[in-house]
C-alpha positions in Angstrom: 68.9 -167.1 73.6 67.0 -165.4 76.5 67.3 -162.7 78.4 68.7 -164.2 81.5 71.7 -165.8 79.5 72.6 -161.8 78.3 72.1 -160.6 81.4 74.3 -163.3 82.9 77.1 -162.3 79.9 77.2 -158.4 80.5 77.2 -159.1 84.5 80.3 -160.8 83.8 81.7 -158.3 81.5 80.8 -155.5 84.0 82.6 -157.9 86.9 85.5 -158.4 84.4 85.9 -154.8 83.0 84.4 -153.2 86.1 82.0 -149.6 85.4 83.2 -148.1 81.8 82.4 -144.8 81.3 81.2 -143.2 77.6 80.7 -147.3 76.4 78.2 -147.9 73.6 76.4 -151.3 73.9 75.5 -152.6 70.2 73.7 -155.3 69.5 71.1 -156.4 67.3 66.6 -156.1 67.5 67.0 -159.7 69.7 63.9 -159.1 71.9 67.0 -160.4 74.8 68.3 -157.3 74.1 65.2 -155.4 74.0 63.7 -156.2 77.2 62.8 -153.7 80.1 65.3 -155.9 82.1 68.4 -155.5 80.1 67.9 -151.7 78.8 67.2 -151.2 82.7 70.8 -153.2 83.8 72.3 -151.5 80.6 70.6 -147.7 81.5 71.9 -148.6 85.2 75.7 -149.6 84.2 75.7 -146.2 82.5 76.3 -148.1 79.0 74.4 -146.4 76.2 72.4 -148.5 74.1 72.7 -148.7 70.2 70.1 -151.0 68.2 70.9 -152.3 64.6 68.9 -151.8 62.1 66.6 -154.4 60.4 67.0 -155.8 57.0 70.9 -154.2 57.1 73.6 -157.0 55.8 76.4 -154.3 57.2 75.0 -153.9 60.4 75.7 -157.2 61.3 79.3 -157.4 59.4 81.1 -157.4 62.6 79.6 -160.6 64.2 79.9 -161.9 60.7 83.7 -161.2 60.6 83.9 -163.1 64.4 82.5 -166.0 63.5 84.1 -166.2 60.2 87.5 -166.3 62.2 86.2 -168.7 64.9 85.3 -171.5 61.8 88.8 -170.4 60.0 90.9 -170.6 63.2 88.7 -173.0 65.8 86.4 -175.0 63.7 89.2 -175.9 60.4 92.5 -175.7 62.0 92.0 -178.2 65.6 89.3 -180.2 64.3 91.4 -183.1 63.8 92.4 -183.0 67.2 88.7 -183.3 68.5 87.1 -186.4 70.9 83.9 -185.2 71.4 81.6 -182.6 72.1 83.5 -181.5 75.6 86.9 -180.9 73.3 85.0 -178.1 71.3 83.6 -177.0 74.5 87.4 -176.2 75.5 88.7 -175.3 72.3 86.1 -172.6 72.0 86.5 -171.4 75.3 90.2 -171.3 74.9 89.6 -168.7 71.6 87.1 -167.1 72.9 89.6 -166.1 76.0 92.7 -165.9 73.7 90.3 -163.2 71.4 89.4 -160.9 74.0 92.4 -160.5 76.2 95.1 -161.3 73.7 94.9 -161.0 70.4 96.4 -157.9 69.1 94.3 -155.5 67.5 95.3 -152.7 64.7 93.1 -150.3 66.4 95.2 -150.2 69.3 98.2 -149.7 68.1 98.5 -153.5 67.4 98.5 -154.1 70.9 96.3 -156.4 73.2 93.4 -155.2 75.1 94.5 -156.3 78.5 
């Protein structure tokens, strides 16, 4: 993973979500997300920047969680269904969408984010 490739995924966020005020941006000591470049978009967005710690197994626990539901519900459940590499390409689109926009979350009242 590079720089440009995060840069490219918060533009679309910002597009998507437009300017969010009081937003924390987490991520983890990837030098991506360490670069003058990024902190510079992410200090221009107004997004505050949070860093994980190093050597911290529950730093990382939500990511861990993510995935863990992409392999349970992605990876296990449609596999069968699967013709090649272009089929995954859809299916884990398709969640990725489905998790962001859709999914309900207890947080929120058990509502969807959009």
């Amino acid at each position: 993973m590079n720089t440009d490739m995060v840069l490219d995924a918060l533009e679309q966020a910002l597009h998507d979500r437009g300017m969010p005020k009081n937003v924390i941006h987490h991520s983890d000591r990837g030098v991506q997300y360490l670069s003058i470049r990024y902190t510079n978009r992410l200090e221009a967005a107004n997004l505050r920047a949070s860093v994980g710690t190093t050597g911290d197994s529950y730093d990382n626990a939500l990511a861990e969680t993510v995935n863990g539901l992409y392999k349970t519900e992605v990876i296990e459940y449609l596999k069968a269904d699967w013709q090649g590499l272009a089929d995954v390409q859809l299916a884990t689109l398709n969640w990725v969408d489905w998790f962001n926009k859709e999914r309900v979350h207890s947080a929120l009242d058990y509502v969807s984010p959009f």
